[in-house]
FIDREN-679057 format. One line per 5 residues: number of its first residue (from 1); their letters; for each residue x, y, z of N, C-alpha, C. Coordinates in steps of 0.05 Angstrom, whole numbers, plus 5000, padded with zeros to 4 digits. Example, Ala and Ser with C-alpha at 12.3 -4.5 7.8 and 13.67 -1.06 7.14 Angstrom:
1) AS) 5264/4886/5156/5246/4910/5156/5264/4934/5156 | 5257/4955/5142/5273/4979/5143/5258/5001/5157
//
This chain:
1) XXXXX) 5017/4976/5000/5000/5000/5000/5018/5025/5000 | 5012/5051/4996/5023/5068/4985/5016/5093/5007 | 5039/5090/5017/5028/5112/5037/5037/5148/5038 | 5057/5155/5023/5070/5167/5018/5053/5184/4993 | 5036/5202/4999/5021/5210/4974/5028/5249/4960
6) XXXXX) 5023/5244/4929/5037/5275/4935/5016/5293/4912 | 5026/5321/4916/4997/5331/4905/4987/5327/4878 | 4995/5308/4859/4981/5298/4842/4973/5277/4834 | 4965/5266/4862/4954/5237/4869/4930/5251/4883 | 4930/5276/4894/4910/5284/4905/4881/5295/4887
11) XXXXX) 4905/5313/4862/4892/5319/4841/4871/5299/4832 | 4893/5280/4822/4875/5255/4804/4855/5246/4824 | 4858/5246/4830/4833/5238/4864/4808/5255/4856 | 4808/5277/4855/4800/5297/4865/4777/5300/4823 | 4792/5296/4812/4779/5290/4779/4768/5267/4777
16) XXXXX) 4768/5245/4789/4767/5221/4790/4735/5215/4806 | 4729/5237/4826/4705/5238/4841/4688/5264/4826 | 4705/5275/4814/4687/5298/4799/4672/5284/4772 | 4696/5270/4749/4679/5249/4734/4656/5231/4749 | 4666/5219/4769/4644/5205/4778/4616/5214/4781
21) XXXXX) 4616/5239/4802/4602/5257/4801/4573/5269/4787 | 4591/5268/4763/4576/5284/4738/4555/5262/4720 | 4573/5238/4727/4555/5211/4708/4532/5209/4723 | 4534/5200/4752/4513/5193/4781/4488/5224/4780 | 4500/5247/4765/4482/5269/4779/4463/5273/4747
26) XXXXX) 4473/5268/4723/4468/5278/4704/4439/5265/4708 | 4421/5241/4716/4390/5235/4712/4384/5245/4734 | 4352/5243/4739/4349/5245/4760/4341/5218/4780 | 4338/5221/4801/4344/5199/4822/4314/5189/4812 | 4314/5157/4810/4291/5141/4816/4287/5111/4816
31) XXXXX) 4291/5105/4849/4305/5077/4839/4295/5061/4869 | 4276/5041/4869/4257/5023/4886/4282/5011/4890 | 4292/5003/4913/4309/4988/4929/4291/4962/4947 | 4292/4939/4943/4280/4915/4958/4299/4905/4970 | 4289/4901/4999/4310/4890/5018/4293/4863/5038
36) XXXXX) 4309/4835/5029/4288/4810/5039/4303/4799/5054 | 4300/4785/5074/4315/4754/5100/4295/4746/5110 | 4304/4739/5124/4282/4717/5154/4272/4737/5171 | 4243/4746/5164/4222/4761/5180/4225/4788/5174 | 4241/4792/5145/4239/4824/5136/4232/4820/5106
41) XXXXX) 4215/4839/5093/4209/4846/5068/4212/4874/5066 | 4230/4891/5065/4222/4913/5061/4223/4935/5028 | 4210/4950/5019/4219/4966/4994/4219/4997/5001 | 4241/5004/4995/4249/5036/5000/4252/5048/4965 | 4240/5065/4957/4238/5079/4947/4247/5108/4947
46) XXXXX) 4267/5118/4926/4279/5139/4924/4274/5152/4907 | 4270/5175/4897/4257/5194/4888/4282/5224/4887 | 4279/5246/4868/4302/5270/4870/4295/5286/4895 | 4256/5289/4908/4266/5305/4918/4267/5287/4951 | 4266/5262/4957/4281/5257/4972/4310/5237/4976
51) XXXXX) 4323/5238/4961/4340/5221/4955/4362/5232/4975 | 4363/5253/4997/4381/5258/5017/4367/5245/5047 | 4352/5238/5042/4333/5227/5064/4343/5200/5078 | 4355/5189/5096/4358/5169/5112/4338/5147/5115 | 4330/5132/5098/4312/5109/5107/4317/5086/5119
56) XXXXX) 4311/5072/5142/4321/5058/5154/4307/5032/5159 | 4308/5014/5171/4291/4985/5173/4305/4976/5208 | 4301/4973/5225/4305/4963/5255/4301/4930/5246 | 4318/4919/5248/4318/4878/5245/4321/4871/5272 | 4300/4854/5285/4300/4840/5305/4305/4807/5304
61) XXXXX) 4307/4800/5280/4305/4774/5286/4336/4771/5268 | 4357/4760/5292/4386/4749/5292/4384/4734/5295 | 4410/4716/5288/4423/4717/5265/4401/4721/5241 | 4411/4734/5219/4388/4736/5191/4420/4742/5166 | 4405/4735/5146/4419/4739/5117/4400/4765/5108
66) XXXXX) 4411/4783/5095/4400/4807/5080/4409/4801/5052 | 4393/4808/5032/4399/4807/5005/4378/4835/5001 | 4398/4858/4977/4383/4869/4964/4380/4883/4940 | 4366/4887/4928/4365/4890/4899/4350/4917/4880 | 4360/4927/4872/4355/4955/4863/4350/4962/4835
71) XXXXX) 4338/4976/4826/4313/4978/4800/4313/5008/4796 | 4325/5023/4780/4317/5050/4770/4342/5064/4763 | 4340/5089/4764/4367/5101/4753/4369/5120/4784 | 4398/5125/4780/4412/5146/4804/4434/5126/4820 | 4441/5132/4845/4457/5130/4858/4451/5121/4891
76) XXXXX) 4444/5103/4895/4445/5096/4927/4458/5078/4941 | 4461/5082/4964/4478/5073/4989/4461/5051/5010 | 4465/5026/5006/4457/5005/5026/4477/4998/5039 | 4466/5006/5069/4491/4999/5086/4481/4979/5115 | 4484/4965/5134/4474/4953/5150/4497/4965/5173
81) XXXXX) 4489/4961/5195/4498/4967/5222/4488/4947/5244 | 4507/4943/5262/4500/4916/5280/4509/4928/5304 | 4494/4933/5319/4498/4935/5348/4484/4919/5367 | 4509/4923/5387/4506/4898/5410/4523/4907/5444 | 4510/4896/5455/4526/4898/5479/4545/4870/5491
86) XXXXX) 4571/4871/5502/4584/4858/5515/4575/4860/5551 | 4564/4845/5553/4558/4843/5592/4595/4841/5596 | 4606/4848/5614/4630/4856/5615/4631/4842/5648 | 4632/4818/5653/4634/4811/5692/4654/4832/5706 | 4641/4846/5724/4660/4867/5742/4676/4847/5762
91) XXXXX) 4689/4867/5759/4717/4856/5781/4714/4848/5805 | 4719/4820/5809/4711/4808/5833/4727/4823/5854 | 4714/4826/5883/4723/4834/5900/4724/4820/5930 | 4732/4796/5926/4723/4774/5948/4739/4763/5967 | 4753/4750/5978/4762/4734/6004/4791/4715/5992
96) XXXXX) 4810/4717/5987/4823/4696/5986/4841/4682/6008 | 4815/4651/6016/4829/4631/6037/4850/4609/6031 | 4866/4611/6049/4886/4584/6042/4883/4577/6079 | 4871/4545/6080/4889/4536/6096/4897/4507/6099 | 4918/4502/6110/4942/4484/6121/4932/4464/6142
101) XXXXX) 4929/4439/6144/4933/4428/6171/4964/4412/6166 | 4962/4415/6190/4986/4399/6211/4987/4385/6231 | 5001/4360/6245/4994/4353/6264/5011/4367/6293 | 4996/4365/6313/5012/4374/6329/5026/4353/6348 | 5020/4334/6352/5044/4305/6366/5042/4275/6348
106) XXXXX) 5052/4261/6349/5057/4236/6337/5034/4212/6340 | 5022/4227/6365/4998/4211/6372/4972/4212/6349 | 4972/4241/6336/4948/4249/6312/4933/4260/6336 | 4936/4269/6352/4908/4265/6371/4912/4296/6368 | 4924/4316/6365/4916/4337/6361/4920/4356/6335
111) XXXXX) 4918/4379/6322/4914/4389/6301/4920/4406/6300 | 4937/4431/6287/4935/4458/6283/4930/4465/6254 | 4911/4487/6254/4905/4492/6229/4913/4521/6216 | 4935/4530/6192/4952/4546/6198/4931/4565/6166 | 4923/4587/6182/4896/4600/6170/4912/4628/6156
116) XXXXX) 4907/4629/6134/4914/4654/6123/4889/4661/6103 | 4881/4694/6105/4859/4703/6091/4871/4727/6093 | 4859/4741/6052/4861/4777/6051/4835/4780/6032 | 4839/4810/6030/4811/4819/6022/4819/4823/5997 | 4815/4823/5976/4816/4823/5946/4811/4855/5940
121) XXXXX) 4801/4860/5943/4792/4893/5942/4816/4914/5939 | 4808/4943/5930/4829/4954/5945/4824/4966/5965 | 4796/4977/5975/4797/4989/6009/4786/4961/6022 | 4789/4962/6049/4778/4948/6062/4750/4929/6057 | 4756/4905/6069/4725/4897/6075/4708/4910/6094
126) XXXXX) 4676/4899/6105/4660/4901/6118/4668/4884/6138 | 4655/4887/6164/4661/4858/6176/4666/4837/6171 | 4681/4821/6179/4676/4788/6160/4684/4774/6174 | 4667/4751/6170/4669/4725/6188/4682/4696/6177 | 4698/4687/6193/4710/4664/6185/4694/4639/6201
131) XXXXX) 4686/4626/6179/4657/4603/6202/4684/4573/6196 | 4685/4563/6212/4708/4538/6218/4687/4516/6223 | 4681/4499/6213/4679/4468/6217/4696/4451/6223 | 4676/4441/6245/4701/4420/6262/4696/4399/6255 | 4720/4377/6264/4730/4353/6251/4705/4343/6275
136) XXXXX) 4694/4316/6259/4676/4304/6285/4695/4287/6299 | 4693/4288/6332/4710/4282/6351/4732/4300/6369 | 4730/4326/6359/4753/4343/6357/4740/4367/6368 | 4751/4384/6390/4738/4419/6398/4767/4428/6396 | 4754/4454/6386/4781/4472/6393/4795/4482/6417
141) XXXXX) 4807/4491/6423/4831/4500/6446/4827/4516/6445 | 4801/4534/6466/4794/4553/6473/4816/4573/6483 | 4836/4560/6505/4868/4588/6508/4878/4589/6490 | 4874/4567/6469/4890/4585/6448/4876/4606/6428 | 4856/4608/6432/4841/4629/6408/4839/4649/6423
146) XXXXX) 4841/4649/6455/4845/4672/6478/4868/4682/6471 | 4885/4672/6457/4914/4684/6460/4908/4715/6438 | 4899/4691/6407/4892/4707/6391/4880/4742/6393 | 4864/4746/6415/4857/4767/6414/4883/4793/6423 | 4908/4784/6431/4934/4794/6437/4950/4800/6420
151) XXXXX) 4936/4780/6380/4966/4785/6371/4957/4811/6340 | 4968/4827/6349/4956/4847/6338/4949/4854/6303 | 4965/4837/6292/4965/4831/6263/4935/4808/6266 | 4925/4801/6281/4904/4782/6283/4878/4800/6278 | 4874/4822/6301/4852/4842/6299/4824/4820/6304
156) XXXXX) 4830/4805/6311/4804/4788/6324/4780/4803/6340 | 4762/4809/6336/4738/4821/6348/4728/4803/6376 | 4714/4781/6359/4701/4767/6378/4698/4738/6361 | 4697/4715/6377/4681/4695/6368/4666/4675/6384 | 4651/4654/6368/4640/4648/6387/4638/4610/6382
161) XXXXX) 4636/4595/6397/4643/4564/6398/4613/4555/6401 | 4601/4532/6373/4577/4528/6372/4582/4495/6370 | 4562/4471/6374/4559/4449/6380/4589/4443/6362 | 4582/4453/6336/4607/4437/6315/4619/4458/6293 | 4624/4477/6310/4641/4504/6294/4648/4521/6309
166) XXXXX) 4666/4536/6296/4666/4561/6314/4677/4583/6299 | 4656/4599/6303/4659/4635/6286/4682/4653/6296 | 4693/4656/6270/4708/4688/6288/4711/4710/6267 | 4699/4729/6281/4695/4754/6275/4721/4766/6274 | 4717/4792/6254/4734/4806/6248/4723/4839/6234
171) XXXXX) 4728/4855/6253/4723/4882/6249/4724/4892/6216 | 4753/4880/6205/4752/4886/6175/4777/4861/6168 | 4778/4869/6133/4800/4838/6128/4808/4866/6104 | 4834/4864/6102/4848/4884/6078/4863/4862/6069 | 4876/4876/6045/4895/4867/6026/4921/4857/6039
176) XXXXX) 4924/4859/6059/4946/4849/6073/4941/4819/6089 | 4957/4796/6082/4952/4774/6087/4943/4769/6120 | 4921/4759/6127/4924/4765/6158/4926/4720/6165 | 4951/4724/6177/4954/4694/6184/4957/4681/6219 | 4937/4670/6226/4933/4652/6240/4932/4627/6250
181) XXXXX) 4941/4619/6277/4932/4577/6272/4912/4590/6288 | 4896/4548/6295/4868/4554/6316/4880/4517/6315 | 4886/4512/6349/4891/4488/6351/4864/4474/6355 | 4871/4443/6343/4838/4429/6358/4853/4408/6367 | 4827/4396/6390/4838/4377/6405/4818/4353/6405
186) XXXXX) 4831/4327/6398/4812/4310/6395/4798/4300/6416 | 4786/4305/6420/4766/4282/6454/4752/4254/6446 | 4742/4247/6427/4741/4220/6425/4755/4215/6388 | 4758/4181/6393/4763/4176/6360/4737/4173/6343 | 4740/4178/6327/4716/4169/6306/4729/4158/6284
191) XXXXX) 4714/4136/6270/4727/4128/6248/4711/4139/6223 | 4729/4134/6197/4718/4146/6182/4702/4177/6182 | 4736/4195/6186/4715/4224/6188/4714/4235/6165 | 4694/4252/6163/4683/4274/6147/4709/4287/6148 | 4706/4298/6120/4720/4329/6116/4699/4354/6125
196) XXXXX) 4718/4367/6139/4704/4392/6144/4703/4421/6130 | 4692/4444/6131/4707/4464/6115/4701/4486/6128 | 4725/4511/6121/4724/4535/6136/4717/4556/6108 | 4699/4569/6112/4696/4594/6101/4692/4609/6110 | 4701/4638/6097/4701/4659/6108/4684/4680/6080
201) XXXXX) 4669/4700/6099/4646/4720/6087/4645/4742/6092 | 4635/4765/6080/4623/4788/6088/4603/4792/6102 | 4603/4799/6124/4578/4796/6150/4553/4800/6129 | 4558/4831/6122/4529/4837/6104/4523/4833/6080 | 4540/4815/6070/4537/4806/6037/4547/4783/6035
206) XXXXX) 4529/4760/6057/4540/4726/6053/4535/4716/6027 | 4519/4739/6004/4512/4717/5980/4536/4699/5960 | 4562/4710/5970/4587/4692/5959/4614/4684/5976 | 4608/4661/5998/4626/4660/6014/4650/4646/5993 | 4677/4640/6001/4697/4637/5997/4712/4614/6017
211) X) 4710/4584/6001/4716/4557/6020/4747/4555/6023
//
């Protein structure tokens, strides 16, 4: 392609639309345009004194083929246009959990679970709660989640120990990794246990917790 153009490339340009011009203008305009697909028939008709006039057709029914065909003397322009929207998913702003177990003696009989959660966002979360399911046979170590409220990168609010879980609250969760254990302690064996799971949520917008 030729990109480098100079002024008698512009000229010839410029004669080249003026010939054209003069052939397209010399009748006058009169020329039935039919335009057919799947659930359109339409015929536009052009005429001199409206042949500056914009006639248009709205197609509802997509996918469609257009074919169209033109009858008279003059000069017209069939053009189609397709508009659409992209739904575009906004940027998640959610919880990312990792956690670890480990054992804590050779016996298996006890557990630490090594908890790290941040907020995806860039300002802060809302409250948010980390809900812990427990292993069946197993409570947690209540001094040790007492400790928790001491270690200041923790920011532990409050929680609370229910038949077979236990909640813990948290004032807010930011972008900064906040990492914790929570030991459990087995009190009887059970065979064949369940997996359990910990997720964590936005107090006031549980509709997408994060396992």
């Amino acid at each position: 392609m030729q990109t480098h153009l100079t002024f008698q490339d512009t000229v010839l340009g410029l004669q080249a639309l003026s010939t054209f011009a003069t052939y397209v203008s010399k009748d006058p305009v009169d020329i039935t345009v039919k335009v057919d697909g799947c659930g359109v028939s339409e015929s536009y008709s052009l005429k001199e004194d409206t042949k500056l006039v914009v006639q248009e057709k709205k197609v509802v029914n997509l996918p469609n083929k257009l074919t169209s065909e033109a009858t008279g003397t003059g000069c017209a322009l069939v053009s189609t246009t397709l508009k659409y929207n992209v739904h575009t998913a906004p940027k998640s702003e959610g919880f990312e959990l990792t956690v670890t177990p480990s054992q804590e003696t050779t016996e298996c009989s006890d557990l630490k679970l090594h908890i790290s959660v941040r907020y995806e966002g860039e300002q802060p979360s809302n409250m948010a709660v980390l809900e812990l399911k427990l292993l069946s046979g197993y409570i947690p170590d209540e001094d040790h989640i007492y400790r928790l409220y001491r270690e200041k990168d923790v920011k532990l609010k409050r929680h609370e120990v229910e038949k077979n879980q236990v909640n813990f609250y948290f004032e807010e969760i930011t972008s900064e990794i906040k990492r914790f254990d929570v030991r459990l302690h087995r009190e009887f064996a059970i065979e064949d246990v369940k997996p359990a799971t910990v997720k964590v949520y936005d107090y006031y917008e549980q509709g997408v917790p994060i396992y």
